[in-house]
ZAMARGU-4260 file (C-alpha; in steps of 0.2 Angstrom, whole numbers, plus 5000, padded with zeros to 4 digits):
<rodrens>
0) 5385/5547/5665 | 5399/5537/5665 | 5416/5546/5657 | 5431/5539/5652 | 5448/5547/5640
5) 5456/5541/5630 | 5470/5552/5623 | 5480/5548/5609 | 5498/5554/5604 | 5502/5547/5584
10) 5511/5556/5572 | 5513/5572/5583 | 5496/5576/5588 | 5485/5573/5602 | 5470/5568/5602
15) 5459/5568/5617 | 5442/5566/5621 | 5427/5560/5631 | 5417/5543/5628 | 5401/5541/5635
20) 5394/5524/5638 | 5380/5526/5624 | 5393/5536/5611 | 5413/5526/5608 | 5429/5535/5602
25) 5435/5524/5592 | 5453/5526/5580 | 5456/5520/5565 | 5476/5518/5556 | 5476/5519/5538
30) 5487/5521/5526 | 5492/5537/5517 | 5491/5528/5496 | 5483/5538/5483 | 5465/5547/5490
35) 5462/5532/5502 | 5461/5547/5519 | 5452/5557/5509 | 5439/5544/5507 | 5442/5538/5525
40) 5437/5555/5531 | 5421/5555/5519 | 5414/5538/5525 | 5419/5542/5542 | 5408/5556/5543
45) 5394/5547/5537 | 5398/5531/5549 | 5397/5546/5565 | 5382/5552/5559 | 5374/5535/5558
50) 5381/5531/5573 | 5384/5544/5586 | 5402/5537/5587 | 5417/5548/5587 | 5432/5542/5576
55) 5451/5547/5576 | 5460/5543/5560 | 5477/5539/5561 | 5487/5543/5546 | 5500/5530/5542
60) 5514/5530/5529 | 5511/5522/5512 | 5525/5510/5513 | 5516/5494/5520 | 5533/5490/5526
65) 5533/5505/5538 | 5518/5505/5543 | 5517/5484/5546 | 5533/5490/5559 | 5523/5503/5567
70) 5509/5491/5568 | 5520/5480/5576 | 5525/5491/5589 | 5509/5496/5595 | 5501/5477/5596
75) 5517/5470/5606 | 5516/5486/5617 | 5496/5481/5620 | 5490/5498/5613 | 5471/5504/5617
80) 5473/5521/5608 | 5470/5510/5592 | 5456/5499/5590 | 5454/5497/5571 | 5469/5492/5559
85) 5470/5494/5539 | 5479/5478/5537 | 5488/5470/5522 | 5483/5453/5515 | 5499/5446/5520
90) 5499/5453/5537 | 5484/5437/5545 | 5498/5425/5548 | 5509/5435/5559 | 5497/5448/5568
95) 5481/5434/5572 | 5484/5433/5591 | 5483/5454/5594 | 5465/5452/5584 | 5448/5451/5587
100) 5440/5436/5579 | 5425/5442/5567 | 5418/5425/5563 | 5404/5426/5571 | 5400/5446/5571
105) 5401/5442/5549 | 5391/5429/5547 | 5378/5438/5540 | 5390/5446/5526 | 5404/5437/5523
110) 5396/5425/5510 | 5398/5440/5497 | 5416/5438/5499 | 5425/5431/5486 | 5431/5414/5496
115) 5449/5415/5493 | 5449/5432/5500 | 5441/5427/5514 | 5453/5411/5517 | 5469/5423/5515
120) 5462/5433/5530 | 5459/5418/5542 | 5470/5409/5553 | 5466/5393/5562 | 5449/5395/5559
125) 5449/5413/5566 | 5443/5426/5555 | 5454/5441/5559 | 5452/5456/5545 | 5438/5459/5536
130) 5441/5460/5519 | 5439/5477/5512 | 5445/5476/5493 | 5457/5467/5485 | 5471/5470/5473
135) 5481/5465/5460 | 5494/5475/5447 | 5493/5477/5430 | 5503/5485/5414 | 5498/5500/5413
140) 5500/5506/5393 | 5501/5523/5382 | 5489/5520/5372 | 5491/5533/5360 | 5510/5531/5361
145) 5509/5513/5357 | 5496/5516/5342 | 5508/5531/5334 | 5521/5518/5331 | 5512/5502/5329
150) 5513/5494/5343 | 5503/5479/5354 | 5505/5480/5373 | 5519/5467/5376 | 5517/5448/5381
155) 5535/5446/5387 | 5545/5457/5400 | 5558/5454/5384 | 5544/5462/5373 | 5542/5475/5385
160) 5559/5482/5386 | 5561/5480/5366 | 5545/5490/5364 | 5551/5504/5376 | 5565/5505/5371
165) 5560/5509/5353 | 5547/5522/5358 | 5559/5529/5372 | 5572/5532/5362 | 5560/5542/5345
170) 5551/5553/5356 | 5566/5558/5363 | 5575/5561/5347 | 5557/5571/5342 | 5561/5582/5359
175) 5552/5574/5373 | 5569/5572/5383 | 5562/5568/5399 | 5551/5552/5391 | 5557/5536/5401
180) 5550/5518/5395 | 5546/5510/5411 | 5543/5514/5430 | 5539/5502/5443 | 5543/5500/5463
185) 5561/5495/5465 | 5565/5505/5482 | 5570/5491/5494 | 5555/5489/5500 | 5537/5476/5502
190) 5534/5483/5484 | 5550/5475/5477 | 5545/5461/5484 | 5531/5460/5475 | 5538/5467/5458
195) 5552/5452/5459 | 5539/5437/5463 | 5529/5444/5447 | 5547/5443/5436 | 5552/5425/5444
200) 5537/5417/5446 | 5532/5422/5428 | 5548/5417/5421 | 5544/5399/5431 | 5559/5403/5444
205) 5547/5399/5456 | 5536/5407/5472 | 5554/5411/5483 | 5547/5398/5497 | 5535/5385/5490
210) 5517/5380/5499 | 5527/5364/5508 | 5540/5377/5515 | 5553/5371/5503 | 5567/5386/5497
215) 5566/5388/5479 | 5572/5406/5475 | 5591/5399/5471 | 5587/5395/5453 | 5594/5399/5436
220) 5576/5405/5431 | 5574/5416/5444 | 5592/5424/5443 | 5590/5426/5423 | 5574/5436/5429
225) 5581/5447/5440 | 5594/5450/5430 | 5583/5454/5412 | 5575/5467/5425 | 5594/5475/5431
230) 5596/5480/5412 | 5579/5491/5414 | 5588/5500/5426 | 5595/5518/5421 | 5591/5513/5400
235) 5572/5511/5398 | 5569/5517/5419 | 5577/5530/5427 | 5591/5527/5438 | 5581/5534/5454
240) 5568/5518/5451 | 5579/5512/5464 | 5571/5523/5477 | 5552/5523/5468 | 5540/5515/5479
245) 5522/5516/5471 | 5519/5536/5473 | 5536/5540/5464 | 5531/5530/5450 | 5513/5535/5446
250) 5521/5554/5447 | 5532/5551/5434 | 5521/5540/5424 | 5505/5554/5427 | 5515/5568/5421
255) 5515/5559/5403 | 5533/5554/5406 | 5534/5537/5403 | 5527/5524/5392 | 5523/5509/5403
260) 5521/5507/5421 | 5518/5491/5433 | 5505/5500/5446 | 5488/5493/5457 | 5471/5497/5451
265) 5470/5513/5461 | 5481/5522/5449 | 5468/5519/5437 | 5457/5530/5442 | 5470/5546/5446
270) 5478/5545/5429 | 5462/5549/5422 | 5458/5562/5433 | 5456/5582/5427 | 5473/5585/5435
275) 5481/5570/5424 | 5491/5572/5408 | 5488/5556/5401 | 5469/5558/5406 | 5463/5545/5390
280) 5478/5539/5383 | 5481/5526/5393 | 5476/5508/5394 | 5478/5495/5405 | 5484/5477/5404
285) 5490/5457/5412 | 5507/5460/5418 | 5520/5452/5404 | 5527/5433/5405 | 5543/5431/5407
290) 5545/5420/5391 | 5535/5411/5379 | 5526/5398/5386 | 5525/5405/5403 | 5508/5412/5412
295) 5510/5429/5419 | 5510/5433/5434 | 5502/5446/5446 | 5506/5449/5465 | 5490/5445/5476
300) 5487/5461/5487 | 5472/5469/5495 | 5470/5477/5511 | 5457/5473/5524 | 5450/5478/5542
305) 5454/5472/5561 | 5449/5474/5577 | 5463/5476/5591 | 5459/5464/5607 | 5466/5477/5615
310) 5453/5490/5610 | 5440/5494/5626 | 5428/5496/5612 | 5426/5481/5602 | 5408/5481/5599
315) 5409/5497/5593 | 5423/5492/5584 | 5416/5479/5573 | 5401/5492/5571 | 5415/5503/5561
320) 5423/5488/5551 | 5407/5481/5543 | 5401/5498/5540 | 5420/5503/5530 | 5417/5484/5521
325) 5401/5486/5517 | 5394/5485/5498 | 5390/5504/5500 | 5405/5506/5504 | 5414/5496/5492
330) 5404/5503/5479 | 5409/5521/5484 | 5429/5515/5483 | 5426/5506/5465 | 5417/5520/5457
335) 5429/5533/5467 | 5446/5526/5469 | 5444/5513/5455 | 5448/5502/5471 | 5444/5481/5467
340) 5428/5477/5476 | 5430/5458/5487 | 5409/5457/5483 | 5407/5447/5469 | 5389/5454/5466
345) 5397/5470/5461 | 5407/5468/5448 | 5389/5465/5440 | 5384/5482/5446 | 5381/5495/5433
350) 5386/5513/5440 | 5402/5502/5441 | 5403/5496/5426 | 5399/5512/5419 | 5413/5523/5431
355) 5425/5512/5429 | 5422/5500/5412 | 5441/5493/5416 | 5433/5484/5432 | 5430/5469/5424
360) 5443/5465/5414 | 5453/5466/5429 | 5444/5453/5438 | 5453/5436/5429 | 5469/5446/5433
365) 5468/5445/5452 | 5457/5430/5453 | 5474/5421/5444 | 5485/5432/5456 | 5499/5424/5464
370) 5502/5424/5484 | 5516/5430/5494 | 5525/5415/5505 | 5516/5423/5521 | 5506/5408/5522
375) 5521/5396/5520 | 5535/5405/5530 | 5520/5412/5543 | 5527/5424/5556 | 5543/5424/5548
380) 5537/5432/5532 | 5542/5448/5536 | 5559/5443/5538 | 5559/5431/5522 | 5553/5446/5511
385) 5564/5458/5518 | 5580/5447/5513 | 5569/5442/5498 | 5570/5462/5492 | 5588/5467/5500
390) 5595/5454/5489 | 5585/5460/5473 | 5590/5479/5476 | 5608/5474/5477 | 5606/5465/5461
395) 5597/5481/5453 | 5611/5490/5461 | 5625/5482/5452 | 5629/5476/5470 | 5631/5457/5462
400) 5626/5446/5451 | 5606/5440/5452 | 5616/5422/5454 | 5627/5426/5468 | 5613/5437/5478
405) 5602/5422/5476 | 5614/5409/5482 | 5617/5420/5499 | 5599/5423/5500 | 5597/5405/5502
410) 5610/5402/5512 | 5601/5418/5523 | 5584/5408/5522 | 5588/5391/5528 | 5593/5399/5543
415) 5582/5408/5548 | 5571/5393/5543 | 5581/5382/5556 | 5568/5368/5559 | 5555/5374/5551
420) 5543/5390/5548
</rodrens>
């Protein structure tokens, strides 16, 4: 029998084991987010059985950004010891020469995919991640809060901080001192990136680079956005929102301590767990516009499957990826991890429907959701967003006006632009 190791040294620990030519040891990176190992773990186990397969899971951080520059890493260094990624929906553009293209190991699945979804994960034809399921936030709502003193979920982001600030300030004067009106993800981060392109784009600021590569962030629009959203900062949020990626704020917003929170669907589904303190009392609704007129606007996300083509196991590989992708399996996360199926058929599917009746109310949010620039500032996306979100935390931060930080960002992007994206 033909033996080969393949040992593996991530996050401290080794693994190491045998892999016989009939049996792979494959190992798949996934991020840390809610109960998405635990889940891992649970299909995993089914997968092994099915298969005869060995799989390492590789915990990651929960901060796309950290894990996107781990990923990095390991693909420029030509790693083996990973063959399967969790990827980002922004990530296709600027990691589809280290993966495998599924084009043709799909075609008998990838019809059920929502098209778009589909298009996002391929690059020059090439289909690089299967998608796995998709995302999009919402505002998530006190319910009975909002209902003690007459309230309607807000419209505006301007109706938003009025409403909380109302509610905030009686429940405090009533004793509940440690009551804030609104949590989000402002730590300088991918997140902010996202919470900032809902505020501008849906106060018509713009998309930060537009599809034909133009810069449009430096406008009055945008700034008057960012700047509504500084005022949140340390009266209706606490002062530490600054540091809150999407963990931070579901533990606040869990423990019953504030009244609105910007969060993905997977929250859903833990905040009405038996460990939850707002366990139904809360609802959930299409982020606020940024003024009268104006659409709102909800940041596409989503996270999907690769291959490696560095992987020695890529049959195996792909084995692994349409098994995680799979309508069982996508039903499991829905009804689970109230995660957003990409199968169409199963928003139409009853044990969904009746685990997580939300579901498809959400489905006009994300199929309206608005993209990141990856696909127009391509490999330099990582780089764009990461101005994008330094310049918005210094703004948050008091470190400048909105107007100013925008101006320099576009000076910082027409740089880095040069010739072109």
């Amino acid at each position: 029998m033909n033996i080969s190791m393949k040992t593996l040294f991530l996050c401290g620990s080794v693994f190491s084991a045998a892999v016989s030519a009939q049996a792979a040891e494959l190992s798949i990176a996934a991020n840390s987010t809610g109960k998405n190992i635990a889940f891992f773990r649970e299909r995993i186990a089914a997968f092994e059985k099915e298969t005869g397969h060995k799989v390492n899971l590789v915990t990651m951080p929960s901060s796309s950004s950290e894990q996107f520059s781990q990923y990095r890493l390991w693909l420029a260094a030509g790693n083996k010891d990973v063959d399967v990624y969790q990827t980002d929906v922004i990530w296709a553009p600027q990691l589809a020469d280290q993966f495998v293209d599924l084009t043709a190991a799909t075609k008998d699945v990838i019809g059920d995919h929502f098209p778009s979804i589909v298009a996002s994960q391929t690059v020059d034809g090439k289909l690089v991640a299967m998608p796995m399921f998709t995302d999009a936030p919402a505002l998530f709502y006190r319910k009975d809060l909002l209902e003690k003193y007459g309230k309607q979920p807000p419209k505006t982001w301007k109706e938003l901080g009025e409403t909380a600030k109302e509610i905030q300030d009686k429940e405090r004067e009533a004793g509940q001192k440690d009551l804030w009106g609104f949590v989000f993800q402002g730590s300088a981060y991918e997140g902010l990136t996202c919470n900032a392109l809902e505020w501008i784009a849906s106060a018509g600021g713009g998309h930060i680079v537009e599809t034909n590569g133009d810069i449009s962030v430096n406008n009055e629009k945008a700034a008057a956005a960012i700047e509504t959203a500084k005022g949140w900062v340390g009266t209706i949020a606490p002062q530490g929102v600054l540091a809150y990626k999407e963990e931070e704020a579901r533990g606040v917003w869990q423990t019953g301590n504030s009244i609105f929170m910007r969060n993905w669907p997977y929250a859903y589904a833990l905040g009405n767990g038996d460990d939850s303190a707002i366990k139904g009392k809360f609802g959930v609704t299409p982020l606020p516009a940024g003024a009268e007129g104006e659409a709102p606007a909800s940041t596409l996300g989503g996270w999907n499957l690769a291959v490696s083509k560095y992987s020695d196991d890529q049959e195996a590989a792909i084995q692994l990826v349409k098994f995680l992708a799979s309508k069982d399996t996508q039903k499991m996360r829905a009804i689970q991890l109230s995660n957003m199926p990409t199968i169409a058929s199963l928003y139409d599917d009853k044990d969904v429907a009746a685990a997580q009746p939300f579901m498809p109310t959400w489905k006009p949010i994300f199929q309206t959701a608005v993209p990141r620039p990856s696909a127009s500032a391509k490999v330099k996306y990582n780089e764009v967003s990461a101005k994008f979100w330094g310049a918005v935390h210094n703004t948050l931060s008091g470190n400048g006006t909105a107007a100013e930080n925008l101006e320099l960002l576009e000076v910082e992007l027409t740089d880095l632009k040069g010739n072109g994206w």
